[in-house]
C-alpha positions as CSV (number, residue, x, y, z in Angstrom):
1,X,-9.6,-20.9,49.4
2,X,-10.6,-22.7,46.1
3,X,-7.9,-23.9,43.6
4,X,-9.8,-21.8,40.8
5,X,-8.6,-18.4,43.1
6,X,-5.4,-19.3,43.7
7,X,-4.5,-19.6,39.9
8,X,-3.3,-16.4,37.5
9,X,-5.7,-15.9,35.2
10,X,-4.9,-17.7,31.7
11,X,-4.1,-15.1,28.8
12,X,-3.5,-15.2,25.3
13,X,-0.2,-15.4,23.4
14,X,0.3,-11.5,22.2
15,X,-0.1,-12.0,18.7
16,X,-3.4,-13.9,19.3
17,X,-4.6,-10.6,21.3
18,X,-2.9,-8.4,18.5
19,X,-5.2,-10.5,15.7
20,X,-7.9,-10.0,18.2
21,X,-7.9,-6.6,18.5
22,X,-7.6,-5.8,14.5
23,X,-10.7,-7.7,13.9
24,X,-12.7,-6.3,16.7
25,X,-11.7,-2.5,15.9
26,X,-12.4,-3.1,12.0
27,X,-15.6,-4.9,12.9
28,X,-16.7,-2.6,15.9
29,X,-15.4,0.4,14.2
30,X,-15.8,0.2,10.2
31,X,-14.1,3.9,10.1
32,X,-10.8,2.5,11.6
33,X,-10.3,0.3,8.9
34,X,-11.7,2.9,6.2
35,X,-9.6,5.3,7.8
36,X,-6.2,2.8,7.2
37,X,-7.3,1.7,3.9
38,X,-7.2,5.3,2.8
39,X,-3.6,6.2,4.8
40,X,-2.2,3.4,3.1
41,X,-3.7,4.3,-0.7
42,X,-2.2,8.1,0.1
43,X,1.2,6.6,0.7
44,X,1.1,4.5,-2.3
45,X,0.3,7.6,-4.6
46,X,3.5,9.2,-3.2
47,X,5.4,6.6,-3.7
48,X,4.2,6.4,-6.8
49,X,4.8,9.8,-8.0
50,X,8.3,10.2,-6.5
51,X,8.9,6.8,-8.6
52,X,7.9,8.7,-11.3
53,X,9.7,11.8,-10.6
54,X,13.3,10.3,-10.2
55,X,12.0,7.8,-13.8
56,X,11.7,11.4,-15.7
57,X,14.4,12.9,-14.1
58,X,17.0,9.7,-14.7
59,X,15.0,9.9,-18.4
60,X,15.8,13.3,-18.6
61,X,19.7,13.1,-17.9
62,X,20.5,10.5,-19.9
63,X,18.7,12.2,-23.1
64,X,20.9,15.3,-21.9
65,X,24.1,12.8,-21.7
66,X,23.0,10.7,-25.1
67,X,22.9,14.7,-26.9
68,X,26.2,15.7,-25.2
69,X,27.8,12.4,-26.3
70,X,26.5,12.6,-30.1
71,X,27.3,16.0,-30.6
72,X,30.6,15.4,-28.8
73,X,33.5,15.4,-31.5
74,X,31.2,17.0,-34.7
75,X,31.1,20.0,-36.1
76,X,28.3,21.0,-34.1
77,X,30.1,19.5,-30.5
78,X,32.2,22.1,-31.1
79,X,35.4,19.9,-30.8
């Protein structure tokens, strides 16, 4: 038996096959990485916008809090 048979065969360190794989698949299929680019744009908009929500809505409770607290103790407070 030759010394070359008896031997495992030598692999790569997982994170070397890991970057291996990502840059075959983007380079062997250009829709993969389209395909990502866009999942990950989608999930930035909804971030985005929920950001946005919860900014108007915090916005929107302290304008409610800053009218309560102004009129609070006048005439028109009522007390």
């Amino acid at each position: 038996m030759a010394v070359h048979e008896q031997l495992p065969p030598r692999r790569r360190p997982p994170s070397d096959l890991a970057a291996l794989w990502q840059t075959a698949s983007l380079a062997l299929l250009p829709a993969g990485g389209q395909r990502a680019a866009r999942r990950n744009a989608w999930a930035g908009r909804s971030r985005d916008a929920a950001r946005a929500r919860a900014w108007r809505e915090a916005g929107a409770a302290f304008a409610a809090a800053e009218h309560v607290r102004a009129g609070h103790g006048t005439a028109a407070g009522g007390g």
